[in-house]
VEXSE-354215 format. One record per atom (N, C-alpha, C, O): residue number from 1; residue in three letters; atom name; x, y, z. Coordinates in steps of 0.2 Angstrom, whole numbers. Example, Ala and Ser with C-alpha at 12.3 -4.5 7.8 and 13.67 -1.06 7.14 Angstrom:
residues 2
(pt 1, "ALA", "N", (66, -28, 39))
(pt 1, "ALA", "CA", (62, -22, 39))
(pt 1, "ALA", "C", (66, -16, 39))
(pt 1, "ALA", "O", (71, -17, 42))
(pt 2, "SER", "N", (64, -11, 35))
(pt 2, "SER", "CA", (68, -5, 36))
(pt 2, "SER", "C", (64, 0, 39))
(pt 2, "SER", "O", (67, 6, 40))
END
This chain:
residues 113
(pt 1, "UNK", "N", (619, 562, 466))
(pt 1, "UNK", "CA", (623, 564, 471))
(pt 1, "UNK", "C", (626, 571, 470))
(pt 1, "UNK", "O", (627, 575, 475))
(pt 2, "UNK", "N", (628, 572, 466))
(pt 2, "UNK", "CA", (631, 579, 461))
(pt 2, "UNK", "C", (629, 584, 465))
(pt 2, "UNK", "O", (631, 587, 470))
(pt 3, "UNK", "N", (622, 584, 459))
(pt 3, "UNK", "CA", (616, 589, 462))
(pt 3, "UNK", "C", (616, 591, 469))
(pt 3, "UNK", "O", (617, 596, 471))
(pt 4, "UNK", "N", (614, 586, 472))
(pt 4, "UNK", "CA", (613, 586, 481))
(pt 4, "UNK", "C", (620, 590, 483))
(pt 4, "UNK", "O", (620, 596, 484))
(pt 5, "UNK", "N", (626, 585, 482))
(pt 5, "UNK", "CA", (631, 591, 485))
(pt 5, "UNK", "C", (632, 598, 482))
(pt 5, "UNK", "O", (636, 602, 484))
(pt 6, "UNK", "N", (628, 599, 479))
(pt 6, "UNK", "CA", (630, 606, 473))
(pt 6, "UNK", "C", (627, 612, 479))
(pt 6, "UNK", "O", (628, 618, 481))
(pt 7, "UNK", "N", (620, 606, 481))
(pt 7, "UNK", "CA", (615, 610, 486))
(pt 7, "UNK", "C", (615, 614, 491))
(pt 7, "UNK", "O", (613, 619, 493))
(pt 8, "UNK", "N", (622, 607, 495))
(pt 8, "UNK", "CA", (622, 609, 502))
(pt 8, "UNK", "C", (629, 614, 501))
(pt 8, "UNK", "O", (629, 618, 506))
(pt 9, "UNK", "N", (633, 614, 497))
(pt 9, "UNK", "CA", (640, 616, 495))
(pt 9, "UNK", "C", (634, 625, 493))
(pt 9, "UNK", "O", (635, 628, 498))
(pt 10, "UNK", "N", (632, 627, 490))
(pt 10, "UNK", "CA", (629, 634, 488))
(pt 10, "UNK", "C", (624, 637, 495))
(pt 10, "UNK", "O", (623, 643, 496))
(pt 11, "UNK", "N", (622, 630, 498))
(pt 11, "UNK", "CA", (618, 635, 505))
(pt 11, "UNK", "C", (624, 634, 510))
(pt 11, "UNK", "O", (625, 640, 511))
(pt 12, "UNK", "N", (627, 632, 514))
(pt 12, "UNK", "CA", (632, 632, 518))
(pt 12, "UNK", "C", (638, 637, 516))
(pt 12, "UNK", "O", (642, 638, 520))
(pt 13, "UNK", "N", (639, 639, 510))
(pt 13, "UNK", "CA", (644, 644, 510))
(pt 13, "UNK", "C", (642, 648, 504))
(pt 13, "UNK", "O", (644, 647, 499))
(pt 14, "UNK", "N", (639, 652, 508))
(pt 14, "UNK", "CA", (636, 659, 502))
(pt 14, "UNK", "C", (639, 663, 499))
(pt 14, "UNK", "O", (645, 662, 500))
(pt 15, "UNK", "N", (638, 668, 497))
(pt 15, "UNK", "CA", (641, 674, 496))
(pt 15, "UNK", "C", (649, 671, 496))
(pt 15, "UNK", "O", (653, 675, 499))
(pt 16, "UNK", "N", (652, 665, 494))
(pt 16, "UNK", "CA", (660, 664, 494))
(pt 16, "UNK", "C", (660, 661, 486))
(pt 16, "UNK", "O", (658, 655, 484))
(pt 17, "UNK", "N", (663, 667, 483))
(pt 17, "UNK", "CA", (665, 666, 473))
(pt 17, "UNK", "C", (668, 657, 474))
(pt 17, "UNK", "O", (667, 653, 470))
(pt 18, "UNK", "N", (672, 655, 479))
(pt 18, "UNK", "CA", (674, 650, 476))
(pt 18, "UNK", "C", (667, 643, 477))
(pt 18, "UNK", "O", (665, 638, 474))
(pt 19, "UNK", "N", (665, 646, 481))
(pt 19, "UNK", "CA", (658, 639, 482))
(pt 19, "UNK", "C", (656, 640, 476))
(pt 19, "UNK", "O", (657, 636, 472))
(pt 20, "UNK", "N", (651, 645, 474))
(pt 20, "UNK", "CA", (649, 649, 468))
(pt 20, "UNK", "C", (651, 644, 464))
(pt 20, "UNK", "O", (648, 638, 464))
(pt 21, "UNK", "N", (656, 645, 460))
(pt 21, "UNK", "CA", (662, 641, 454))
(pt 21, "UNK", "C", (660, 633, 456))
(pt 21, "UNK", "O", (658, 628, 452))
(pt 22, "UNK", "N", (662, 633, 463))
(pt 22, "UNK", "CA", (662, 623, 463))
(pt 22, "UNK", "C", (654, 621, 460))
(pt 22, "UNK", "O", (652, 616, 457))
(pt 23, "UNK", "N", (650, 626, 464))
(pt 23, "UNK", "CA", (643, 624, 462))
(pt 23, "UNK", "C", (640, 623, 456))
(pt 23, "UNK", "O", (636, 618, 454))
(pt 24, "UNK", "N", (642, 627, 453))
(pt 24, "UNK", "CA", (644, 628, 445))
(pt 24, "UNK", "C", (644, 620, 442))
(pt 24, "UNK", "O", (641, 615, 439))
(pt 25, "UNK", "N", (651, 621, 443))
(pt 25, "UNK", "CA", (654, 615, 440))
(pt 25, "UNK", "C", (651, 607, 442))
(pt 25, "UNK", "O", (650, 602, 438))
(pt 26, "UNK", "N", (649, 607, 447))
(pt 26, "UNK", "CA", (646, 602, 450))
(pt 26, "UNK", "C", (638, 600, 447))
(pt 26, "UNK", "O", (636, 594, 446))
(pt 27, "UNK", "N", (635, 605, 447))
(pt 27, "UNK", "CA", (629, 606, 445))
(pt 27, "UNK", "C", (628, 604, 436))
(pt 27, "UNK", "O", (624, 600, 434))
(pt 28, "UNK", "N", (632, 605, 433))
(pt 28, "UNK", "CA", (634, 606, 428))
(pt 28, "UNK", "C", (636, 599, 425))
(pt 28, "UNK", "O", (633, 597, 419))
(pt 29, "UNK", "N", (641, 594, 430))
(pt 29, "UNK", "CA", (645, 590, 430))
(pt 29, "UNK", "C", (638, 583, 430))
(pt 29, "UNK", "O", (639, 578, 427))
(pt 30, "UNK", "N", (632, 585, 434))
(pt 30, "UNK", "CA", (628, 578, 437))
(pt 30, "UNK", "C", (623, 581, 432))
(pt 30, "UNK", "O", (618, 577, 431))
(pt 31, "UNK", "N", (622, 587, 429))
(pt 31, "UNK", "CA", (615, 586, 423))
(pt 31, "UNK", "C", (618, 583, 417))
(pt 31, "UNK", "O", (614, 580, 413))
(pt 32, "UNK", "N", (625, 585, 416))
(pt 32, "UNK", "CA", (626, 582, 408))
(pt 32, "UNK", "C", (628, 575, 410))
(pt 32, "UNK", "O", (630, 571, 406))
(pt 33, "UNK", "N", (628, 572, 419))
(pt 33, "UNK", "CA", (631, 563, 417))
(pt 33, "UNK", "C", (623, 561, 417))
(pt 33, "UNK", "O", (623, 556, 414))
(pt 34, "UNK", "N", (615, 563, 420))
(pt 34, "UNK", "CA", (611, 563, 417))
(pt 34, "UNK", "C", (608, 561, 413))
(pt 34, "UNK", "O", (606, 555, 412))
(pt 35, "UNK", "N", (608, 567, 409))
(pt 35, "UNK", "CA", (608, 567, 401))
(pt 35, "UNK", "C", (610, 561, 395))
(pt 35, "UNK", "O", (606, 558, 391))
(pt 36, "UNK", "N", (618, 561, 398))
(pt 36, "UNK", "CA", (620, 556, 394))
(pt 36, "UNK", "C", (619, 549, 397))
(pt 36, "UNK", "O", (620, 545, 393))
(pt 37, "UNK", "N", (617, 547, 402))
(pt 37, "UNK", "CA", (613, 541, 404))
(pt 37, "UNK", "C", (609, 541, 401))
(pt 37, "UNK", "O", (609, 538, 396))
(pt 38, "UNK", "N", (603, 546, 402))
(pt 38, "UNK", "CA", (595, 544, 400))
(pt 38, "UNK", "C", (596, 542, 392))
(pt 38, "UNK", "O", (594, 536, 390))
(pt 39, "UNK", "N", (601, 546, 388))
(pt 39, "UNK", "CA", (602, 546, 379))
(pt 39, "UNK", "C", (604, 538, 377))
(pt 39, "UNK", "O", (604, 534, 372))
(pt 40, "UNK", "N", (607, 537, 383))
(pt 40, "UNK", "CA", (611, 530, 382))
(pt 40, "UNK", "C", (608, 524, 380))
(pt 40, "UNK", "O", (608, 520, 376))
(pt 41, "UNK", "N", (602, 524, 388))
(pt 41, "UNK", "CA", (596, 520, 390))
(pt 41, "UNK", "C", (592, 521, 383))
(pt 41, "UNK", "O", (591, 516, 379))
(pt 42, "UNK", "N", (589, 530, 382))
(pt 42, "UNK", "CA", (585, 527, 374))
(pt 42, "UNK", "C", (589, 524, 368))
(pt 42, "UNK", "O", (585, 521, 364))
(pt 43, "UNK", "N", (595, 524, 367))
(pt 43, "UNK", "CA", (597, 521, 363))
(pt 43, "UNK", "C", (596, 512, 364))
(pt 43, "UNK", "O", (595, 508, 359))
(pt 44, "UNK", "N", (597, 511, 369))
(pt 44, "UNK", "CA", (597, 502, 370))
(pt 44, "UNK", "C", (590, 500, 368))
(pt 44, "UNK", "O", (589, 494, 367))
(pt 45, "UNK", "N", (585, 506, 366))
(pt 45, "UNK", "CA", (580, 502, 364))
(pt 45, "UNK", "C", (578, 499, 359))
(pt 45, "UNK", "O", (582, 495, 357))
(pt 46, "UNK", "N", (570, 501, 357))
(pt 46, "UNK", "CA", (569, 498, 352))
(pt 46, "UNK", "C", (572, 504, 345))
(pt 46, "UNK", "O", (570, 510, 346))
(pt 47, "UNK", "N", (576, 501, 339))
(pt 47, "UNK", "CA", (579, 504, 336))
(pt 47, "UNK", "C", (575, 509, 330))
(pt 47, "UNK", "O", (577, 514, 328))
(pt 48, "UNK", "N", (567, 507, 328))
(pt 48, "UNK", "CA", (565, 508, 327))
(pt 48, "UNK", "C", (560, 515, 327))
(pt 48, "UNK", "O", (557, 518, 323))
(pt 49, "UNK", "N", (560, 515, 334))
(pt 49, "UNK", "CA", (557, 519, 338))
(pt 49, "UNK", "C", (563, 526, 341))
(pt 49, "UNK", "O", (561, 530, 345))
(pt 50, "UNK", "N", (569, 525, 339))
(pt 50, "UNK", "CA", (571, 530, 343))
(pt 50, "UNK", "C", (570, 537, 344))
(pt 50, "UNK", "O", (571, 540, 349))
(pt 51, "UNK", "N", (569, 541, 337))
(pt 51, "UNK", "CA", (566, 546, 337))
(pt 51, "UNK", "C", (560, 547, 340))
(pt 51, "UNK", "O", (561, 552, 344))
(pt 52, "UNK", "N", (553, 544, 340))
(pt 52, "UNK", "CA", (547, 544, 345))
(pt 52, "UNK", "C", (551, 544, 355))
(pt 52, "UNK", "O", (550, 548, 359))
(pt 53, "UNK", "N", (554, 539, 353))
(pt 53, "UNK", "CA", (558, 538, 363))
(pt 53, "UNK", "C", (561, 546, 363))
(pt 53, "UNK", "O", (558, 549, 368))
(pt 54, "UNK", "N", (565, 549, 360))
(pt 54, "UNK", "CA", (568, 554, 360))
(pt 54, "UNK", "C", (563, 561, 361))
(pt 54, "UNK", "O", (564, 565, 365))
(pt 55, "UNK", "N", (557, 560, 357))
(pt 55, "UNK", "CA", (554, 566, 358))
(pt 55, "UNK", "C", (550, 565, 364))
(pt 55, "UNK", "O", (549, 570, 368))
(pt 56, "UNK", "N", (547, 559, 365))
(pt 56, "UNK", "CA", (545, 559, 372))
(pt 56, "UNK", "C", (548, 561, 379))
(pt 56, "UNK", "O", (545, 563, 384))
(pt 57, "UNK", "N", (556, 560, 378))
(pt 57, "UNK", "CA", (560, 560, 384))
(pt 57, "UNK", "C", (561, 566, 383))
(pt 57, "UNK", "O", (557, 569, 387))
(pt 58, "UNK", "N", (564, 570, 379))
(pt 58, "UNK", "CA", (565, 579, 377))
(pt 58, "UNK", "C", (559, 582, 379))
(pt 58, "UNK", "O", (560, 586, 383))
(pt 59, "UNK", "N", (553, 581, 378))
(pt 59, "UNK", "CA", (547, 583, 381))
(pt 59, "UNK", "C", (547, 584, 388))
(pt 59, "UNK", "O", (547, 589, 392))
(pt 60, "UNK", "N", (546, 579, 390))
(pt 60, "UNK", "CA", (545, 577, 396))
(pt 60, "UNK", "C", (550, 580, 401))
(pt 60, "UNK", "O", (549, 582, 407))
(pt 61, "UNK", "N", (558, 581, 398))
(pt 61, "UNK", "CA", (561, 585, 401))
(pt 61, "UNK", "C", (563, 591, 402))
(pt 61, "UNK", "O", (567, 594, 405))
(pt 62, "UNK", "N", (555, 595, 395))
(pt 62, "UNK", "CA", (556, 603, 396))
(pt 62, "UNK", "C", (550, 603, 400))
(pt 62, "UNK", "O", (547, 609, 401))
(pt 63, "UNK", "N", (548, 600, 400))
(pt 63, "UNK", "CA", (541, 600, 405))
(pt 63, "UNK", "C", (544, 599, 411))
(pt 63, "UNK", "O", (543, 604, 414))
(pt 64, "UNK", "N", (546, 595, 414))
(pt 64, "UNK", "CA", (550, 596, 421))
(pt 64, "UNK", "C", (554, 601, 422))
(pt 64, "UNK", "O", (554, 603, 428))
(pt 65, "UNK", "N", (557, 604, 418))
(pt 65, "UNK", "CA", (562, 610, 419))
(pt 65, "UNK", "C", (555, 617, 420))
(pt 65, "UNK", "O", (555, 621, 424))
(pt 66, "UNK", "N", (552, 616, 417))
(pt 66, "UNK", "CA", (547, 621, 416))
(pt 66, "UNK", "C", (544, 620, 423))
(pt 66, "UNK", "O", (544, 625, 427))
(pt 67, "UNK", "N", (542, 614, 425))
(pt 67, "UNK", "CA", (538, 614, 433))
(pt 67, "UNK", "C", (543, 617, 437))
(pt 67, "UNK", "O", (542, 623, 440))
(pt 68, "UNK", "N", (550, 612, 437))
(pt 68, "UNK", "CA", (554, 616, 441))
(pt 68, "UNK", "C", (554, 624, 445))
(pt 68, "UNK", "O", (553, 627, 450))
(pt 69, "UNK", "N", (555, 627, 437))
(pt 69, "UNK", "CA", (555, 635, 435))
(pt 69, "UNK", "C", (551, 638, 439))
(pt 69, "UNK", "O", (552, 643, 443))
(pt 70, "UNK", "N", (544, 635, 438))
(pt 70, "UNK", "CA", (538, 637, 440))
(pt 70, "UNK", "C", (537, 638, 447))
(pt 70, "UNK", "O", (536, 643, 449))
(pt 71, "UNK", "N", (539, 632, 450))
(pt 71, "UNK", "CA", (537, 628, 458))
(pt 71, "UNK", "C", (545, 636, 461))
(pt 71, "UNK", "O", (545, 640, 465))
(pt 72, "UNK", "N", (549, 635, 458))
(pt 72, "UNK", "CA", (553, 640, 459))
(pt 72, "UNK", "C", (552, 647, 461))
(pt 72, "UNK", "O", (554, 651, 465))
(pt 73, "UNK", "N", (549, 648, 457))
(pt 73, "UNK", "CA", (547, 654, 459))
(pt 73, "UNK", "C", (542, 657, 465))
(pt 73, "UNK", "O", (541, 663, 466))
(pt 74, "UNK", "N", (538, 652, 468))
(pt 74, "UNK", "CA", (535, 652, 473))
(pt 74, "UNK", "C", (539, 651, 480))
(pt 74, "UNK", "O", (538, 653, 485))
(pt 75, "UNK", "N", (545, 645, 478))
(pt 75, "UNK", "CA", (548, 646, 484))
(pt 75, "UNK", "C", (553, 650, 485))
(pt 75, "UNK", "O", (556, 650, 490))
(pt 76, "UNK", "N", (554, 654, 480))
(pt 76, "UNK", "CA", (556, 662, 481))
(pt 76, "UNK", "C", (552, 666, 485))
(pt 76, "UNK", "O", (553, 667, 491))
(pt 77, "UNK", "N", (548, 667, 482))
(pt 77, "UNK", "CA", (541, 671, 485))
(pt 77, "UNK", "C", (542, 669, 492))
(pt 77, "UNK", "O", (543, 673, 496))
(pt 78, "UNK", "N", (542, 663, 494))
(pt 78, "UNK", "CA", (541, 661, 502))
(pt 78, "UNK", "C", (546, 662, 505))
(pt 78, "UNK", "O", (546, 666, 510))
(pt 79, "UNK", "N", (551, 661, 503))
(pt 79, "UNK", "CA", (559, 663, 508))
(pt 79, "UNK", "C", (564, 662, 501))
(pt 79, "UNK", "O", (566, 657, 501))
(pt 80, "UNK", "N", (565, 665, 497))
(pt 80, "UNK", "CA", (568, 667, 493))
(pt 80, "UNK", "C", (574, 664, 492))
(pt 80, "UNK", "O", (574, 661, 487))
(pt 81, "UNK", "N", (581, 664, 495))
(pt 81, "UNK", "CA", (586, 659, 493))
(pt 81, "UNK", "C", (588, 653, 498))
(pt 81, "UNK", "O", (593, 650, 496))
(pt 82, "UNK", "N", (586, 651, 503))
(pt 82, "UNK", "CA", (585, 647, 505))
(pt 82, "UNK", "C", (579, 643, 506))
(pt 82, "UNK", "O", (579, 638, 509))
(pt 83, "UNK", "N", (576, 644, 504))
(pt 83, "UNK", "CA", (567, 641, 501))
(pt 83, "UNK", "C", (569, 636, 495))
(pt 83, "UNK", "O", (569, 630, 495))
(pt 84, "UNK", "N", (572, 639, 489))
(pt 84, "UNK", "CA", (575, 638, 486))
(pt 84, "UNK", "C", (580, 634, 485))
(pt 84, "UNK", "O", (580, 630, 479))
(pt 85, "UNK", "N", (583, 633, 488))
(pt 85, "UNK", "CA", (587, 630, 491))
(pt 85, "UNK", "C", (585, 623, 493))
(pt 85, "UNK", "O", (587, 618, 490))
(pt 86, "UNK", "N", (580, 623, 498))
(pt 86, "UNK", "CA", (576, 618, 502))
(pt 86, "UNK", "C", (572, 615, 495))
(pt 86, "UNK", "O", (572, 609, 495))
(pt 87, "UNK", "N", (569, 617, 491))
(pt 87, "UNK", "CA", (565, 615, 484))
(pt 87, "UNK", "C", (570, 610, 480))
(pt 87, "UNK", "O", (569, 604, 479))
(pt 88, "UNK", "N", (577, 614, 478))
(pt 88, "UNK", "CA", (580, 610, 475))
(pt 88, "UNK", "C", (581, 603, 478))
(pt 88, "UNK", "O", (580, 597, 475))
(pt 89, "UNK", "N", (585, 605, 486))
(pt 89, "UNK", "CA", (586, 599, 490))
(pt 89, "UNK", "C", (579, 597, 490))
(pt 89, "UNK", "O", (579, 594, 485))
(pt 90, "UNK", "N", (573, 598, 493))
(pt 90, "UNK", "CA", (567, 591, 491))
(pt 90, "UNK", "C", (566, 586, 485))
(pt 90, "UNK", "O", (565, 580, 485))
(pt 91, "UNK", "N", (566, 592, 478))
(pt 91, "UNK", "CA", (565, 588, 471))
(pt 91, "UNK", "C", (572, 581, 470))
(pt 91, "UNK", "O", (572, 576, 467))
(pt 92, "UNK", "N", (577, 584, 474))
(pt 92, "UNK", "CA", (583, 578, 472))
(pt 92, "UNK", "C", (583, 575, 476))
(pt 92, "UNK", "O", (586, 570, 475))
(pt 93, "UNK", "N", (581, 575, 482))
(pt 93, "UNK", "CA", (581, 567, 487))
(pt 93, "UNK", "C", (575, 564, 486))
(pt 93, "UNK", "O", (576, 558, 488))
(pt 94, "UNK", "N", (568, 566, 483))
(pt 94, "UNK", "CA", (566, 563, 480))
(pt 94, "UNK", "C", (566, 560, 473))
(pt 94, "UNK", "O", (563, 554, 472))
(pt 95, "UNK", "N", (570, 563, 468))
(pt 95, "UNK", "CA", (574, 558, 464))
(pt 95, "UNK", "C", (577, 554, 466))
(pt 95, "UNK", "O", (576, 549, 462))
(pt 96, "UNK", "N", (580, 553, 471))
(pt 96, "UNK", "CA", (585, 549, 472))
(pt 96, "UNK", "C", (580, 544, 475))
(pt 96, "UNK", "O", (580, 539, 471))
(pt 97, "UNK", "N", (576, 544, 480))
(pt 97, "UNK", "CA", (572, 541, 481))
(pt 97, "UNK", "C", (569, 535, 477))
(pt 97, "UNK", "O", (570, 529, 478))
(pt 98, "UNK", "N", (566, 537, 472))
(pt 98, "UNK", "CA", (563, 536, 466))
(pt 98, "UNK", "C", (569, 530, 463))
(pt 98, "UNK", "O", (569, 524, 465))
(pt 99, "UNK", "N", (573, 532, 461))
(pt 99, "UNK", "CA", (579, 530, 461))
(pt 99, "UNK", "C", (581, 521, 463))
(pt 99, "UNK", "O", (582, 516, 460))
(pt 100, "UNK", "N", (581, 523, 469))
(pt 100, "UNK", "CA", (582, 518, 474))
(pt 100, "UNK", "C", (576, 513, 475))
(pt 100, "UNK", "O", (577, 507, 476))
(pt 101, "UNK", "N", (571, 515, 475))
(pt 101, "UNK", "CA", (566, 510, 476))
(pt 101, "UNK", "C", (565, 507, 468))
(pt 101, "UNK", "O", (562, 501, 468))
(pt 102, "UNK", "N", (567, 509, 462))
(pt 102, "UNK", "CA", (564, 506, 457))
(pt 102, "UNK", "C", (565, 498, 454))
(pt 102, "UNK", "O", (570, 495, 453))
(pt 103, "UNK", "N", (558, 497, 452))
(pt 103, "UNK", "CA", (557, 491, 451))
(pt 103, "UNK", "C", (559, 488, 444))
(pt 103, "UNK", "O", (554, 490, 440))
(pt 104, "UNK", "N", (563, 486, 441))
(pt 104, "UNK", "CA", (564, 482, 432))
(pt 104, "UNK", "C", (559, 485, 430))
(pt 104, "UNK", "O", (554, 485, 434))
(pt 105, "UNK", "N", (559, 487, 424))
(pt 105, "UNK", "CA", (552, 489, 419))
(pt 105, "UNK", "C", (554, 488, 412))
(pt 105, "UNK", "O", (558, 492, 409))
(pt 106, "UNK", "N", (551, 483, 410))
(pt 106, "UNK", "CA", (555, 482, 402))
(pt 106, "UNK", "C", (549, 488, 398))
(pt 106, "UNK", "O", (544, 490, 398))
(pt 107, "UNK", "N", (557, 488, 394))
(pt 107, "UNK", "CA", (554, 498, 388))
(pt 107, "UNK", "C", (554, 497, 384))
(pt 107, "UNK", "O", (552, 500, 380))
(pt 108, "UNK", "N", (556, 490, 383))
(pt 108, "UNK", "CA", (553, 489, 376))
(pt 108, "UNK", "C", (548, 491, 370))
(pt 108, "UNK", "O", (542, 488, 371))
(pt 109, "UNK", "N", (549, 494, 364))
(pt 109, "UNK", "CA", (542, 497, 363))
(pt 109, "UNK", "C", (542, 492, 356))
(pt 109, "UNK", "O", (538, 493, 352))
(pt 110, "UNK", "N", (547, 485, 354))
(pt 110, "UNK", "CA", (547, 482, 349))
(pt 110, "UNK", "C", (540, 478, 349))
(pt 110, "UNK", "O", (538, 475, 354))
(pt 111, "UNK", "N", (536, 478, 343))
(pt 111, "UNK", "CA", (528, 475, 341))
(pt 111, "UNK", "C", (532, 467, 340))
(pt 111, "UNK", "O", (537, 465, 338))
(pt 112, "UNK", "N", (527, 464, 342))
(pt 112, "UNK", "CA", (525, 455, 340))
(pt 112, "UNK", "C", (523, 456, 334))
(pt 112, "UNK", "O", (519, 460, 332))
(pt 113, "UNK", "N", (525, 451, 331))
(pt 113, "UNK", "CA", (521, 449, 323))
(pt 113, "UNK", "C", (522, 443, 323))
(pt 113, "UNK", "O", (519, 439, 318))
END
């Protein structure tokens, strides 16, 4: 929800240093609470496995920043900072989506012996 506000707070008041700052701050605020959820989550796992969990997840999330980046610069190309805009707000109400609909998924990666 960070994120989203970060969104609407940087396209509804542009060019104004104080939006600028809060967006900052905000955007900033909701990737490192994030972050530290996802680290958290890998940590409950299997103990064995945390560095495997770890590199999968760090992958996986330079790989979405990469798509991001990428998909990004196309909706520059189409309408440039409101495009952009509209990209980030789609990728995050579909997270949040995602989100809201998920179903329990045991991650357990510990083997039967």
């Amino acid at each position: 929800m960070l994120v989203i506000g970060t969104i609407v707070i940087s396209y509804f008041y542009r060019g104004q240093l104080w939006a600028v700052v809060v967006a900052v701050l905000l955007l900033d605020l909701g990737v490192q609470a994030i972050q530290v959820t996802n680290v958290a989550v890998i940590y409950t796992l299997d103990e064995t496995a945390h560095s495997r969990i770890n590199t999968i997840y760090m992958t996986s999330y330079f790989l979405g920043g990469a798509l991001g980046t990428y998909s990004g610069l196309f909706f520059w190309q189409w309408g440039q900072r409101n495009a952009v805009c509209l990209q980030l707000l789609i990728f995050s109400v579909m997270g949040f989506i995602l989100l809201l609909n998920k179903t329990p998924v045991s991650l357990s990666l510990k083997g039967e012996k």
